[in-house]
N, C-alpha and C positions, 0 to 999 in steps of 0.2 A: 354104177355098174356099167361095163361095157357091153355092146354087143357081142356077140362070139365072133373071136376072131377080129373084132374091129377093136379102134386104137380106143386107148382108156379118157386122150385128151379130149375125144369129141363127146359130146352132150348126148346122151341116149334121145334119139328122138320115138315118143307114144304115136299109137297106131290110132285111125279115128273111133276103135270102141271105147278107148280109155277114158277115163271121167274122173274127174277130179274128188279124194276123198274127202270126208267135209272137216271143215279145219274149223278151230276156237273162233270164239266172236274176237275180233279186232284184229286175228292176225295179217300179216302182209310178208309176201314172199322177200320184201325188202329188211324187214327185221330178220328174217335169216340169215339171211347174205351178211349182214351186221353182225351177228351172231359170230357167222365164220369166222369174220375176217379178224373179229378181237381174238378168239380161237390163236389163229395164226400167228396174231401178234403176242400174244398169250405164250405160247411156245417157244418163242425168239427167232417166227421166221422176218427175212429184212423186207424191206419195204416193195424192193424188186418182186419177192415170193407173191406176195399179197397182190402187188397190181396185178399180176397174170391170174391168178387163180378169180378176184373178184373183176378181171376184165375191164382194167379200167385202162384208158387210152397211152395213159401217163402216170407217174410215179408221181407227179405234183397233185395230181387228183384222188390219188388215194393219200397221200400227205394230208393237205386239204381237208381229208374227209375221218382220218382215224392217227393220224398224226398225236393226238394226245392220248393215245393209247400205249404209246413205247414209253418203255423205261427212260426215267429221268439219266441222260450218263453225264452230267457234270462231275460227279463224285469220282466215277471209274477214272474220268477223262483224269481230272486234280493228282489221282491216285497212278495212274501211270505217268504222268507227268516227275508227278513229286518218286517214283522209282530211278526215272531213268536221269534225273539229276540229282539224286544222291550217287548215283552209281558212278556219275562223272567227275561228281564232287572228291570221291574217294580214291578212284583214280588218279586226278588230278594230284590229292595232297601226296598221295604213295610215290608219284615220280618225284612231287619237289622233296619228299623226304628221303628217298634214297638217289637220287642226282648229288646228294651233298655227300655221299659216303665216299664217294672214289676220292 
């Protein structure tokens, strides 16, 4: 939540009454952030999304860190691949098959 009127990117900063509510045994503000960030990747944001929102310096450091969380795309990759050279393939035979009509 932002402050009023203030921009939604900066961190709401608490006043000195604020106190901390009491949280489960074991949690760590760091399993959240974890939490998010699979979230994100969860959703299909890229890797760019993710550095910025979990603040990391570098897109290799968040690689690094949740990197096997993205969808495996060999498949997609094979699969556009194997599209775009049938598509060439079929081209290809359609001019040398009518190249011969004239």
């Amino acid at each position: 939540m932002a402050p009023s009127g203030g921009n939604p990117g900066i961190p709401l900063t608490l006043g000195p009454d604020a106190r901390p509510s009491p949280r489960p045994a074991g949690f760590r503000f760091q399993d959240l952030r974890h939490y998010y960030a699979s979230l994100l990747i969860a959703s299909g944001a890229d890797v760019k999304i993710v550095q910025h929102r979990v603040r990391h310096a570098s897109a290799k450091t968040t690689l690094d860190t949740y990197g096997h969380l993205w969808p495996d795309t060999d498949e997609s990759t094979r699969t556009a691949v194997e599209r775009v050279m049938s598509a060439k393939l079929a081209e290809s035979a359609d001019s040398v098959r009518t190249s011969g009509d004239q």
